[in-house]
Structures are given as C-alpha cells and as structure tokens.
CHARMM internal coordinates of N, CA and C (Angstrom, degrees):
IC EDIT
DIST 1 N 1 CA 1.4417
DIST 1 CA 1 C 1.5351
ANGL 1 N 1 CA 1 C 110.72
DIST 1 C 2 N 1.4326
ANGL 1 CA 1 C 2 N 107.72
DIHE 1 N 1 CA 1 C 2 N -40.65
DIST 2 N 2 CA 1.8116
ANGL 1 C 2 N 2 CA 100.37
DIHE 1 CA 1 C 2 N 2 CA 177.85
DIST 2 CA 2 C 1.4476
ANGL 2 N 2 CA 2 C 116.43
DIHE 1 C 2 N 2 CA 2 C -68.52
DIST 2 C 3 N 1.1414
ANGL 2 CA 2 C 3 N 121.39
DIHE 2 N 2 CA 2 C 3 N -2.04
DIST 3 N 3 CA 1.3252
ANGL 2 C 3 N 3 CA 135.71
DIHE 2 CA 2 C 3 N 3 CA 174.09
DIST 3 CA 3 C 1.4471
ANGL 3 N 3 CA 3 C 115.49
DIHE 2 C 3 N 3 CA 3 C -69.89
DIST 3 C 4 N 1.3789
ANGL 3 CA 3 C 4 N 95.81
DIHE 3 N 3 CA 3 C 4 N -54.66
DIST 4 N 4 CA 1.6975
ANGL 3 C 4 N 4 CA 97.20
DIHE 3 CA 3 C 4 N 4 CA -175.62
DIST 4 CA 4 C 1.5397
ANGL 4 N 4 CA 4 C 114.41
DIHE 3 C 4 N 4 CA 4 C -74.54
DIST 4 C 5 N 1.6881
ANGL 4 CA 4 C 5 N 114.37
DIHE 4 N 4 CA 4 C 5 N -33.95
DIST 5 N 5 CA 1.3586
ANGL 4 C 5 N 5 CA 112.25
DIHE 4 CA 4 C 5 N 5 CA -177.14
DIST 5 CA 5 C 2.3654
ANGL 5 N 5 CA 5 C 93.71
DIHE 4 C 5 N 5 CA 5 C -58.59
DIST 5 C 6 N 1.0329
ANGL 5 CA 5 C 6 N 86.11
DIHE 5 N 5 CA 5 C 6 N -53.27
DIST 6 N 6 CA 1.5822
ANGL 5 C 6 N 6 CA 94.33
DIHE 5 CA 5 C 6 N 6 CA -173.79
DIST 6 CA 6 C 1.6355
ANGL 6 N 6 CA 6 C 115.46
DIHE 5 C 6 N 6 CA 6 C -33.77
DIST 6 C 7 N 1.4665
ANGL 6 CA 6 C 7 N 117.80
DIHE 6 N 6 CA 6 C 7 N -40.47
DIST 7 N 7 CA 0.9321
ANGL 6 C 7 N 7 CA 135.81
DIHE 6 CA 6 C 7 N 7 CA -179.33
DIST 7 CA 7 C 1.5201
ANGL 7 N 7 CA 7 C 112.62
DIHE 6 C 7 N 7 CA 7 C -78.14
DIST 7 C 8 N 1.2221
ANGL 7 CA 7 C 8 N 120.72
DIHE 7 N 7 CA 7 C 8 N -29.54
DIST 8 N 8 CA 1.5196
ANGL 7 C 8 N 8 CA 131.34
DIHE 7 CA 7 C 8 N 8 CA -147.09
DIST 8 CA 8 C 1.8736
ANGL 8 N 8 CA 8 C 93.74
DIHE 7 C 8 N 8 CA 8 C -84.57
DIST 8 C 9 N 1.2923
ANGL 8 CA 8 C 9 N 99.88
DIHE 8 N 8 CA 8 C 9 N 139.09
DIST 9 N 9 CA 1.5738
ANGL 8 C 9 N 9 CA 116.84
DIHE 8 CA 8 C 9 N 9 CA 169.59
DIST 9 CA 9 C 1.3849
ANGL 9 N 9 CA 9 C 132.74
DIHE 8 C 9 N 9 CA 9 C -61.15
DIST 9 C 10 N 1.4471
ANGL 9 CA 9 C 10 N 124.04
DIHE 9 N 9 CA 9 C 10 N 112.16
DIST 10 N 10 CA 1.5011
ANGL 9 C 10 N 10 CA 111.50
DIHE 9 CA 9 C 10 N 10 CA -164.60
DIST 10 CA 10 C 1.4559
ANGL 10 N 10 CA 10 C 99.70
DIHE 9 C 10 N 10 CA 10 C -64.01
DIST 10 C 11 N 1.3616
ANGL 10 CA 10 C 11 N 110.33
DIHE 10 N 10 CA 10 C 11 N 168.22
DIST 11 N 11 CA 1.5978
ANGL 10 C 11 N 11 CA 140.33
DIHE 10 CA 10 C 11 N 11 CA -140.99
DIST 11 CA 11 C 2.4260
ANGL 11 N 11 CA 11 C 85.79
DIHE 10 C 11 N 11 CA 11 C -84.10
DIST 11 C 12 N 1.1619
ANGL 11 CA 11 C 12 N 88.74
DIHE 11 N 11 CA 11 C 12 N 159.86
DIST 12 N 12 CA 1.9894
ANGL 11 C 12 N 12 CA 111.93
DIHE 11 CA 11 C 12 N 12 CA -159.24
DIST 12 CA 12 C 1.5774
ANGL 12 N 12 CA 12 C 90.46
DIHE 11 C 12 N 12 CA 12 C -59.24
DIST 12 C 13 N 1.4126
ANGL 12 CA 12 C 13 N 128.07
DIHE 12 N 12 CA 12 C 13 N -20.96
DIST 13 N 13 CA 1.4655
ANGL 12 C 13 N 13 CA 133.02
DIHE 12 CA 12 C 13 N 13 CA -179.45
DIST 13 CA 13 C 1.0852
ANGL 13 N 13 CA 13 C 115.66
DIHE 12 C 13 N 13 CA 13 C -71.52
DIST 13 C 14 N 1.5035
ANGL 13 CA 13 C 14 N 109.63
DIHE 13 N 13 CA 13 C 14 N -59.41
DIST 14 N 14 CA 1.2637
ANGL 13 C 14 N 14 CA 96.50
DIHE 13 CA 13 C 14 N 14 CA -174.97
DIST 14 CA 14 C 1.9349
ANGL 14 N 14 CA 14 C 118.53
DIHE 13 C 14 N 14 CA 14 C -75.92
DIST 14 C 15 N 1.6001
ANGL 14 CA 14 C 15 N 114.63
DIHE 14 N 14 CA 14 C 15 N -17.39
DIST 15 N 15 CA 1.0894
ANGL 14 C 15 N 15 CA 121.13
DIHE 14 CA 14 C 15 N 15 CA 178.74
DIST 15 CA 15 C 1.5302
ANGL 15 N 15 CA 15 C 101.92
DIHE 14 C 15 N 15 CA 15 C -48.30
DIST 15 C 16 N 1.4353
ANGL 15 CA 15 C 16 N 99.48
DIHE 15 N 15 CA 15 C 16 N -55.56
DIST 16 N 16 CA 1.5485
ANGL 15 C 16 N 16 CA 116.20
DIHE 15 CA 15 C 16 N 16 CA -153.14
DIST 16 CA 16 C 1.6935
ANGL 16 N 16 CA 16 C 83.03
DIHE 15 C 16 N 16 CA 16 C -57.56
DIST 16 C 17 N 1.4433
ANGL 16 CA 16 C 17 N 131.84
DIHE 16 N 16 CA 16 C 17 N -57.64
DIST 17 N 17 CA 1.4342
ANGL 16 C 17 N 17 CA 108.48
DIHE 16 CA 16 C 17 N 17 CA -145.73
DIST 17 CA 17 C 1.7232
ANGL 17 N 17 CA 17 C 121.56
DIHE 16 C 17 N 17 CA 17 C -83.72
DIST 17 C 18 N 2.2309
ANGL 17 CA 17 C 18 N 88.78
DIHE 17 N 17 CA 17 C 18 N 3.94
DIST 18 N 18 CA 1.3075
ANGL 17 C 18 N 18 CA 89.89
DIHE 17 CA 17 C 18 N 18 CA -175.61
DIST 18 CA 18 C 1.4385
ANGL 18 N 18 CA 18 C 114.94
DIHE 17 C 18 N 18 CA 18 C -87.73
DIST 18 C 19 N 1.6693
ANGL 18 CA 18 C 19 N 98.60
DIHE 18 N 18 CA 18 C 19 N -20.40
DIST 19 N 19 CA 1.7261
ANGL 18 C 19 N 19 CA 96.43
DIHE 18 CA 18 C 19 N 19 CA 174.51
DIST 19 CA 19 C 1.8760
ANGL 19 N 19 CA 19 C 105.46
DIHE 18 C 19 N 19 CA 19 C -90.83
DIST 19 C 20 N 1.1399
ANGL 19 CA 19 C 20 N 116.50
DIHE 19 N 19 CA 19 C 20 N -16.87
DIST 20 N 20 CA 1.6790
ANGL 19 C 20 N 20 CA 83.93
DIHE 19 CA 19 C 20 N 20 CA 148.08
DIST 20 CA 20 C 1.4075
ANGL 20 N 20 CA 20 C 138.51
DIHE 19 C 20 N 20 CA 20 C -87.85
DIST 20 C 21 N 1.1923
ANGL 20 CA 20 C 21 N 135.47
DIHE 20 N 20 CA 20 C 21 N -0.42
DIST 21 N 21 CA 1.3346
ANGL 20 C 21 N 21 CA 143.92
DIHE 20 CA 20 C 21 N 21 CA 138.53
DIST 21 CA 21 C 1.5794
ANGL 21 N 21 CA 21 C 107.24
DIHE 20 C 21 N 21 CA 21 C -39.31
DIST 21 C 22 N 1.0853
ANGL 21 CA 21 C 22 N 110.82
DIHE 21 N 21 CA 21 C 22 N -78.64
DIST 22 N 22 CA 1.3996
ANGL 21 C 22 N 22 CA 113.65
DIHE 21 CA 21 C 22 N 22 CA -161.10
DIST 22 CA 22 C 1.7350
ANGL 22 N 22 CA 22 C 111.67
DIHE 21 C 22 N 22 CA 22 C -70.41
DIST 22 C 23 N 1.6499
ANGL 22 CA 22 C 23 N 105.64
DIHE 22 N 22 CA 22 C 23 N 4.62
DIST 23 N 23 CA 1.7952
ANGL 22 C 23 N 23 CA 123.39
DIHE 22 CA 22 C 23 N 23 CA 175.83
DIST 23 CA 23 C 0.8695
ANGL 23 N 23 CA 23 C 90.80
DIHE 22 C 23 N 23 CA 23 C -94.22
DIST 23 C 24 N 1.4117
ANGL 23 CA 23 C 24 N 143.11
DIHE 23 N 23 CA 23 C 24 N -69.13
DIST 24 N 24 CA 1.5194
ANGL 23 C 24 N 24 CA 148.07
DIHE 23 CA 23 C 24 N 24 CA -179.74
DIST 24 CA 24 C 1.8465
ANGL 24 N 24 CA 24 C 118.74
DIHE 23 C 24 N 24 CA 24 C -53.26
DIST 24 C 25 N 1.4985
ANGL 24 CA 24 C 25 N 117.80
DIHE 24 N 24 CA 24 C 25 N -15.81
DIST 25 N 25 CA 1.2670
ANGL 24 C 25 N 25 CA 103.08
DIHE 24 CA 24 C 25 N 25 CA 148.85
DIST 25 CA 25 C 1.1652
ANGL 25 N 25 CA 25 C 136.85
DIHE 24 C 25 N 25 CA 25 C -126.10
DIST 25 C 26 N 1.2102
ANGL 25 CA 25 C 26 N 109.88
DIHE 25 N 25 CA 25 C 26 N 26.52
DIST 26 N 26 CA 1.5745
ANGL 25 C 26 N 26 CA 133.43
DIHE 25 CA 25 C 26 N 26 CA 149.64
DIST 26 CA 26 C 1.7482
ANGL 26 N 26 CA 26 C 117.97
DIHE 25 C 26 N 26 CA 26 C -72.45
DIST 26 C 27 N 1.5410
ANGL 26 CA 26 C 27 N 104.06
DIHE 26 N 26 CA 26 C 27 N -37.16
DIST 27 N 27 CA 1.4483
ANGL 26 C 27 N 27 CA 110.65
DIHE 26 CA 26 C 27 N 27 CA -162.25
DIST 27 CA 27 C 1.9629
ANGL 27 N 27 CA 27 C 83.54
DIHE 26 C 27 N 27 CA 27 C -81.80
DIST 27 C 28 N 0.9271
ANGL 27 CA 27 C 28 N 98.45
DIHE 27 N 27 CA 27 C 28 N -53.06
DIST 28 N 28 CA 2.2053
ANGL 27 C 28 N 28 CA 93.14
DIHE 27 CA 27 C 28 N 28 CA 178.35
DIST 28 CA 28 C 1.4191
ANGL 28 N 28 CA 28 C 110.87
DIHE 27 C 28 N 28 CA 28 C -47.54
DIST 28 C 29 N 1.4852
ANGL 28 CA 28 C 29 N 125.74
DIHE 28 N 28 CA 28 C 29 N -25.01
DIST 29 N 29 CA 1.5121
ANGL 28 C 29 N 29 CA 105.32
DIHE 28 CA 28 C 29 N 29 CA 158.90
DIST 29 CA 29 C 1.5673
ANGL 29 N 29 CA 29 C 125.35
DIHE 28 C 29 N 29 CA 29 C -101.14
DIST 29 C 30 N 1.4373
ANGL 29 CA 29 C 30 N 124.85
DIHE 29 N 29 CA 29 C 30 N 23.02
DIST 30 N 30 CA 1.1603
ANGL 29 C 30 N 30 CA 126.79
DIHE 29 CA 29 C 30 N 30 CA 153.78
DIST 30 CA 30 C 1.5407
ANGL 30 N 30 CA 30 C 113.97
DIHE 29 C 30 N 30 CA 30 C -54.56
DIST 30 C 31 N 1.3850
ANGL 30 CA 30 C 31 N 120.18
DIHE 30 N 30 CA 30 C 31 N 157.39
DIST 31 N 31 CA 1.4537
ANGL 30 C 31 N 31 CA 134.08
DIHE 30 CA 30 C 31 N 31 CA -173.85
DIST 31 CA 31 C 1.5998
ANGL 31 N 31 CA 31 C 78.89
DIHE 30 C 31 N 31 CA 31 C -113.52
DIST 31 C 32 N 1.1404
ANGL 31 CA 31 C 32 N 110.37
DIHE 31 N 31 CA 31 C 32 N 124.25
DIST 32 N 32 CA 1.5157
ANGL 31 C 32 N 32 CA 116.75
DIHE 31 CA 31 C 32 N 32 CA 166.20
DIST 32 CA 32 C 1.3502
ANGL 32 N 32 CA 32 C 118.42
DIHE 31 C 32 N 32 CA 32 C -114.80
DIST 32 C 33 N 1.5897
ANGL 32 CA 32 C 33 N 125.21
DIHE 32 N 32 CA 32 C 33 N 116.03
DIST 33 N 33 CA 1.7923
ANGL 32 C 33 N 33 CA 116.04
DIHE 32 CA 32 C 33 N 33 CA -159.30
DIST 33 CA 33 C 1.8311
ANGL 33 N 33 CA 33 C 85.11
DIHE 32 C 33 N 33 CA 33 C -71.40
DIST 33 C 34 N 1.2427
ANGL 33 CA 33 C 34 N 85.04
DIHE 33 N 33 CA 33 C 34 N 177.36
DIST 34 N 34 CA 1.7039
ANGL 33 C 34 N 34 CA 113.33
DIHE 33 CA 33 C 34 N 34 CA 178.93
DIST 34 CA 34 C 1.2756
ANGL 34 N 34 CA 34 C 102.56
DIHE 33 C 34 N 34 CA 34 C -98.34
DIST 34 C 35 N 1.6034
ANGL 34 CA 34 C 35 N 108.29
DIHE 34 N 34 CA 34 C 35 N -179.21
DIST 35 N 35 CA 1.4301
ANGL 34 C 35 N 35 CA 126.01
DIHE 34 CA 34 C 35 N 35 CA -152.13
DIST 35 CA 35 C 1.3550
ANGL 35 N 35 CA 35 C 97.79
DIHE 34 C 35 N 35 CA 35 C -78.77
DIST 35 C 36 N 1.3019
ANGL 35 CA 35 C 36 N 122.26
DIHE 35 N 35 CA 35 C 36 N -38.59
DIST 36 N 36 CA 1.7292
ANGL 35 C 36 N 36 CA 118.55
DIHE 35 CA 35 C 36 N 36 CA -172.99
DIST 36 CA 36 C 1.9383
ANGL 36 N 36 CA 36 C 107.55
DIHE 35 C 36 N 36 CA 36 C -62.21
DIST 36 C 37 N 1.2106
ANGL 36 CA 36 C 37 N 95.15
DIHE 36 N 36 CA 36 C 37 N -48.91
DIST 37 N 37 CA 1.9217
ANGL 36 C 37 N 37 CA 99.78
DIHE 36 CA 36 C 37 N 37 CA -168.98
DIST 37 CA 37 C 1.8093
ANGL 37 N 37 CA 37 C 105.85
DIHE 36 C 37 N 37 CA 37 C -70.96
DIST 37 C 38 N 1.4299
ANGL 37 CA 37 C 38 N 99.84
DIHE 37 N 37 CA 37 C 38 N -14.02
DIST 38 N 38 CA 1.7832
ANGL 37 C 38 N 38 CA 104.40
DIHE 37 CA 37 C 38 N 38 CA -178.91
DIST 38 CA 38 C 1.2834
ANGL 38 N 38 CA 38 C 94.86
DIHE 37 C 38 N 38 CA 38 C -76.24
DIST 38 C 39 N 1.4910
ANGL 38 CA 38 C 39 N 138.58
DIHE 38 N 38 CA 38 C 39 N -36.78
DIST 39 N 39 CA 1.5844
ANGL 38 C 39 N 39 CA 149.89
DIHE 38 CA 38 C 39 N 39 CA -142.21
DIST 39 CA 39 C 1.6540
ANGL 39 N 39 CA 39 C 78.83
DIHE 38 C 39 N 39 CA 39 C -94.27
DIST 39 C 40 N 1.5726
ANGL 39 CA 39 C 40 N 116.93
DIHE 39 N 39 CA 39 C 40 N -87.08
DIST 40 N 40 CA 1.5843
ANGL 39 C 40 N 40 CA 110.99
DIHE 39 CA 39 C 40 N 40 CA -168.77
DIST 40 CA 40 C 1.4429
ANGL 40 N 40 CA 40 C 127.92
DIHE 39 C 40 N 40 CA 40 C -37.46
DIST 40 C 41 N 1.8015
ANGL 40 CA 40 C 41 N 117.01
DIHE 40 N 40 CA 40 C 41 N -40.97
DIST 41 N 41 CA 1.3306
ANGL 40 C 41 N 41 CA 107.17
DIHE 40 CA 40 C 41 N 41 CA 167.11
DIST 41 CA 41 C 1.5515
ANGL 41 N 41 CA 41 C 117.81
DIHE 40 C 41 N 41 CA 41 C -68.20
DIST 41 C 42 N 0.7390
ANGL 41 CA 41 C 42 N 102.25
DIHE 41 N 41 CA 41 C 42 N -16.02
DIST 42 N 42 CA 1.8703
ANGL 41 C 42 N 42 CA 107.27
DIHE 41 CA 41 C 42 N 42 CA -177.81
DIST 42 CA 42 C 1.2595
ANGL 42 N 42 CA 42 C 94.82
DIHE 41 C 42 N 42 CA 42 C -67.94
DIST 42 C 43 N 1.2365
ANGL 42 CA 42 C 43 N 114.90
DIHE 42 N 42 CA 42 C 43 N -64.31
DIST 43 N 43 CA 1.7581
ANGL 42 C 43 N 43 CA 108.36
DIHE 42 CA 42 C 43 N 43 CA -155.51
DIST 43 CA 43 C 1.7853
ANGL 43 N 43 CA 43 C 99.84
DIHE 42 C 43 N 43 CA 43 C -72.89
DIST 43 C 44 N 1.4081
ANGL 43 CA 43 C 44 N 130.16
DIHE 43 N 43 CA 43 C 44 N -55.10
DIST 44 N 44 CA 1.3400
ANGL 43 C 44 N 44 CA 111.66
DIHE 43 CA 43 C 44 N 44 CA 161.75
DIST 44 CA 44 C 1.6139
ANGL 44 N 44 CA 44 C 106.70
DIHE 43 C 44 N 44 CA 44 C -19.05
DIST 44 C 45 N 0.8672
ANGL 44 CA 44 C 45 N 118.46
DIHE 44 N 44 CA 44 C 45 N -90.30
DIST 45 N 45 CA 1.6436
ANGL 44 C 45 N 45 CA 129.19
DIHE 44 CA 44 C 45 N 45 CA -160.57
DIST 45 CA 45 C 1.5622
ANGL 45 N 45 CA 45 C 109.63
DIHE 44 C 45 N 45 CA 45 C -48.27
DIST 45 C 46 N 1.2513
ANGL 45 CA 45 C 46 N 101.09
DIHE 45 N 45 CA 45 C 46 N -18.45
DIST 46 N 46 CA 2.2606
ANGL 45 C 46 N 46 CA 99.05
DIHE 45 CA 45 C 46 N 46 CA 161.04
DIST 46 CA 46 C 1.4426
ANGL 46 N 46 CA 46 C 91.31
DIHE 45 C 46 N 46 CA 46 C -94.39
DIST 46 C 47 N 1.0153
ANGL 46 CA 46 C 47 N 148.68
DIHE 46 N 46 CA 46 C 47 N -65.26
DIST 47 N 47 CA 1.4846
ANGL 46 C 47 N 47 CA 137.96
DIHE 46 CA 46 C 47 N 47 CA -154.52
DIST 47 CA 47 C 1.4227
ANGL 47 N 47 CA 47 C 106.67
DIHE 46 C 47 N 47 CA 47 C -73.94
DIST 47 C 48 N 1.2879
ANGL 47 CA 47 C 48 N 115.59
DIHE 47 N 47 CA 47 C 48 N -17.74
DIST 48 N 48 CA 1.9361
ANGL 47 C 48 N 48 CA 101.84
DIHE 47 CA 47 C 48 N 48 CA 151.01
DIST 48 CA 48 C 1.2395
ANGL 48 N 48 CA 48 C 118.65
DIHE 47 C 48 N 48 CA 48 C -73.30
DIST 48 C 49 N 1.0829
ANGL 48 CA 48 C 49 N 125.78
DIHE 48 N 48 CA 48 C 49 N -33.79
DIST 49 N 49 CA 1.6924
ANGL 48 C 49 N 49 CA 132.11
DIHE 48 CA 48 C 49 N 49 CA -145.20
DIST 49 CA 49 C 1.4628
ANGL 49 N 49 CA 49 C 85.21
DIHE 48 C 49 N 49 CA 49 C -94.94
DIST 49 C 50 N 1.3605
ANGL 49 CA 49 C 50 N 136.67
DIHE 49 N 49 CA 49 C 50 N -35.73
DIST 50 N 50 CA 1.6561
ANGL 49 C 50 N 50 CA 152.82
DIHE 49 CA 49 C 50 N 50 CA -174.20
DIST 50 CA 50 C 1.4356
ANGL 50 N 50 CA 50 C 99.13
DIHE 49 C 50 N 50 CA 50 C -44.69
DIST 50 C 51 N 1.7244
ANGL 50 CA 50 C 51 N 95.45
DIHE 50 N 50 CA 50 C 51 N -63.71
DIST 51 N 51 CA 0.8984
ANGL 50 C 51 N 51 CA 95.80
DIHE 50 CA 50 C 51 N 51 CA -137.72
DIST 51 CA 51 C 1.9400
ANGL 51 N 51 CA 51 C 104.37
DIHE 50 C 51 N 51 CA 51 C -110.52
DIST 51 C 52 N 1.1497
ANGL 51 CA 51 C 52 N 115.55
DIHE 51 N 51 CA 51 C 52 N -3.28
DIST 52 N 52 CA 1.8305
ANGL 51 C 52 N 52 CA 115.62
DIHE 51 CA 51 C 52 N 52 CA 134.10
DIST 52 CA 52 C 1.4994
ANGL 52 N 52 CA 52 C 105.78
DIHE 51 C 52 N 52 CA 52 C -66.12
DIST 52 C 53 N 0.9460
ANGL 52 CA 52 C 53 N 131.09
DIHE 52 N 52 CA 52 C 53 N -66.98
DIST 53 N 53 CA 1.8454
ANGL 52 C 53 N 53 CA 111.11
DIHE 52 CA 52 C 53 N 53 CA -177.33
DIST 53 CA 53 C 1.4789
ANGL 53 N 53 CA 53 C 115.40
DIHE 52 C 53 N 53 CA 53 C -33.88
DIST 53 C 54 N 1.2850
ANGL 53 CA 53 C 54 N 107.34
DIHE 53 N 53 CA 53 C 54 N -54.13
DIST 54 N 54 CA 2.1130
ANGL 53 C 54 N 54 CA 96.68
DIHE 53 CA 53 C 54 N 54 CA 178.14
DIST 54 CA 54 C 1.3903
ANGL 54 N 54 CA 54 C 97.08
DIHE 53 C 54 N 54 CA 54 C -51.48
DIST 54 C 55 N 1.7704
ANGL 54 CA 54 C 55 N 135.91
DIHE 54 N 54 CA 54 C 55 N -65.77
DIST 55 N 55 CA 1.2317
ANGL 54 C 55 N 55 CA 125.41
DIHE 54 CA 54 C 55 N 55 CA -166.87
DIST 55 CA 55 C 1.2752
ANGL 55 N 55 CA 55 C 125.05
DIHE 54 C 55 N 55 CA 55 C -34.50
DIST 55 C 56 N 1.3306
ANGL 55 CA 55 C 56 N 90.98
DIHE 55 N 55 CA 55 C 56 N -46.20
DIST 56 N 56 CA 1.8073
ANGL 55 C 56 N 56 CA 100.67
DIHE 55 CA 55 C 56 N 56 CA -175.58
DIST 56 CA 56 C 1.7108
ANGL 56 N 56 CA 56 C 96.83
DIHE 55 C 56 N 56 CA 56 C -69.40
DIST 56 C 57 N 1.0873
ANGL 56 CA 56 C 57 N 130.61
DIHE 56 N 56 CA 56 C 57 N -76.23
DIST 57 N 57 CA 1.3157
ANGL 56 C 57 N 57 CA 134.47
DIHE 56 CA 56 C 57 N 57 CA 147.50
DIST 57 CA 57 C 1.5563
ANGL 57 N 57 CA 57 C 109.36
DIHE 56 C 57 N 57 CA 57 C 22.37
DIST 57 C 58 N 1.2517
ANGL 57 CA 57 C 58 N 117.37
DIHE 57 N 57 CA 57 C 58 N -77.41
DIST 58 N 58 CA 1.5216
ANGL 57 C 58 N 58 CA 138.12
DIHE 57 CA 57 C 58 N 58 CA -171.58
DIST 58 CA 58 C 1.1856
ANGL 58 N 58 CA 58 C 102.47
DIHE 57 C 58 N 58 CA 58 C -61.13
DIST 58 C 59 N 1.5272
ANGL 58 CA 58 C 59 N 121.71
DIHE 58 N 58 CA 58 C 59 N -59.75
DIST 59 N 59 CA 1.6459
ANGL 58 C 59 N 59 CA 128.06
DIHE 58 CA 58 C 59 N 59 CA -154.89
DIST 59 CA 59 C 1.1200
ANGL 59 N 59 CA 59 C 95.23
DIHE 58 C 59 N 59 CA 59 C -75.72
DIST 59 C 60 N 1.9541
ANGL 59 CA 59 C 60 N 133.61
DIHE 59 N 59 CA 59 C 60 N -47.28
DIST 60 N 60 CA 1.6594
ANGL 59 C 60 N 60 CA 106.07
DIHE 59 CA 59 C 60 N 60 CA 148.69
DIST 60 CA 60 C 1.0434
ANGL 60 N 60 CA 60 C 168.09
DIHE 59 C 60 N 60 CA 60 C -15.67
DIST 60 C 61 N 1.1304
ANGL 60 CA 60 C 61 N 100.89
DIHE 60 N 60 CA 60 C 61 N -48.76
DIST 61 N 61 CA 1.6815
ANGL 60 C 61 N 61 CA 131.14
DIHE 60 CA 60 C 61 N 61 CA 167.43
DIST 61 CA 61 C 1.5627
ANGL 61 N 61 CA 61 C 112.25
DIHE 60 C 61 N 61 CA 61 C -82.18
DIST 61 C 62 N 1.5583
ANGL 61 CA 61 C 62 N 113.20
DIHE 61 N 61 CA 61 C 62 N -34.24
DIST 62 N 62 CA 1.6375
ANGL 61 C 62 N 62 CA 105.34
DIHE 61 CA 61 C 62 N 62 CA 157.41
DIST 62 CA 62 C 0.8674
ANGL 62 N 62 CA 62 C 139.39
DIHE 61 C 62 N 62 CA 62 C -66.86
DIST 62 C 63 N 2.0867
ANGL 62 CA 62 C 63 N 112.05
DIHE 62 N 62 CA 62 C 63 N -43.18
DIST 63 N 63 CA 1.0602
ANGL 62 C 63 N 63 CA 120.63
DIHE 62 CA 62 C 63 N 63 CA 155.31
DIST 63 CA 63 C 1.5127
ANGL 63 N 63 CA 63 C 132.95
DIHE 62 C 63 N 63 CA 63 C -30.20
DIST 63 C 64 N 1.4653
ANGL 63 CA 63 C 64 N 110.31
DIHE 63 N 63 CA 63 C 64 N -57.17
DIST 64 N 64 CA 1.3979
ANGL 63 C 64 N 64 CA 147.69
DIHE 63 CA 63 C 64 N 64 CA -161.22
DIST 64 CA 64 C 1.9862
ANGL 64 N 64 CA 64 C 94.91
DIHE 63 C 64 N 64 CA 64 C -69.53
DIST 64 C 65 N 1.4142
ANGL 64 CA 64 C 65 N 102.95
DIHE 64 N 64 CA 64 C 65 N -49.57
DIST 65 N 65 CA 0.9886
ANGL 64 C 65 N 65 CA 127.95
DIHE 64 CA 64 C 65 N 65 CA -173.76
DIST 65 CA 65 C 2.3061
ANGL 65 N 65 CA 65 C 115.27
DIHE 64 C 65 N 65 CA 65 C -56.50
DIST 65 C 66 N 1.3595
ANGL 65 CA 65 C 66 N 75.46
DIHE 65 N 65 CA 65 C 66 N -49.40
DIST 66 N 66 CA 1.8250
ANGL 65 C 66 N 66 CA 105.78
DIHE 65 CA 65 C 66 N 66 CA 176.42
DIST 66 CA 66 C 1.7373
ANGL 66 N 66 CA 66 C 105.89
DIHE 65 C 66 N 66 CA 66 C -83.41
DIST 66 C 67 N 1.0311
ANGL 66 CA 66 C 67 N 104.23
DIHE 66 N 66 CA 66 C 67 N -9.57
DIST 67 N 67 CA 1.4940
ANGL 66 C 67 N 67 CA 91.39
DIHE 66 CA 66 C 67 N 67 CA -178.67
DIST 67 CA 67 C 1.2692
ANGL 67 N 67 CA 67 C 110.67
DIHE 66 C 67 N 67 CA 67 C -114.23
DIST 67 C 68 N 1.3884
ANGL 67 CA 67 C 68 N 121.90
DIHE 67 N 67 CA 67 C 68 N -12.15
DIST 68 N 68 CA 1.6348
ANGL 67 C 68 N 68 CA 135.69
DIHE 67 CA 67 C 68 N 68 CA -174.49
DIST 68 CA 68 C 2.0583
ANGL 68 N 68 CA 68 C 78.11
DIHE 67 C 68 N 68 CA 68 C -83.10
DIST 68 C 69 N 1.2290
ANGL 68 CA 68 C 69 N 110.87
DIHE 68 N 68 CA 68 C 69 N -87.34
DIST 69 N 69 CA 1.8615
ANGL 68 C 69 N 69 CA 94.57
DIHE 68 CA 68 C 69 N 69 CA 171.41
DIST 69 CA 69 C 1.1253
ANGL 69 N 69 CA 69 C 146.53
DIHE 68 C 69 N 69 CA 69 C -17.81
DIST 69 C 70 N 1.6304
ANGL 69 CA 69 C 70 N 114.20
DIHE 69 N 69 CA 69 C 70 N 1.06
DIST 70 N 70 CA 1.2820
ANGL 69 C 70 N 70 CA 133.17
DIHE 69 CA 69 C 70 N 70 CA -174.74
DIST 70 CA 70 C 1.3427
ANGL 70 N 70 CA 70 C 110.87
DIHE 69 C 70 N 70 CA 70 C -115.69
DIST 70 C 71 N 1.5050
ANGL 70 CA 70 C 71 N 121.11
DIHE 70 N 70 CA 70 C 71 N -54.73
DIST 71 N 71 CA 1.5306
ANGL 70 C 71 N 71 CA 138.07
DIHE 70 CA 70 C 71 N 71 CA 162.06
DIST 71 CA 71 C 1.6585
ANGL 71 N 71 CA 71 C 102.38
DIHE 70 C 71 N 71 CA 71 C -34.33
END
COOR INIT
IC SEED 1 N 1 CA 1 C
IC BUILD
C-alpha cells in the first residue's frame, strides 16, 4: 500500500500551478520582436493574403467567365 500512495499523483492544484510556473518561466526567456518588426510582418502577411485573393478572384471570374461560354 505505501507503494501506491508513493507512486500516486499530487492532487489537479498543485499540477495545475506547477505547469504554470514552469509556463511563466519559459515565456521570460522568449525573444519577443518589438513593435516595428510586429508592424512589417503584419503588413507582408496582408499584401500576400491581398494579393492571392484577387488571383483567386480573377480565376473566378474566368472560370465563371468560360463556363457561361459553354452553356
């Protein structure tokens, strides 16, 4: 029997507060960019997304376009 208590998992509280401890000092050695490099990847990432949406956009309207020519 002292075996199993020995073995047995402390209680969901203390689990819980040990994996946020050890979340909270993991997250203090993240390199976190600054406000300027957050702004440049952002806007890359709209002026891709921009600009596959017209494509898709286009090949719709050709599609759409090529298939009304078929009817």
């Amino acid at each position: 029997m002292a075996a199993q208590q020995k073995a047995k998992k402390p209680n969901l509280f203390k689990r819980l507060g040990a994996f946020f401890v050890k979340s909270w000092s993991e997250l203090k050695k993240v390199s976190w960019p600054n406000f300027k490099t957050v702004l440049k990847n952002t806007s890359i990432v709209l002026l891709v997304v921009l600009f596959f949406a017209l494509i898709i956009y286009g090949s719709d309207l050709l599609f759409g376009w090529l298939i009304s020519l078929i009817k």
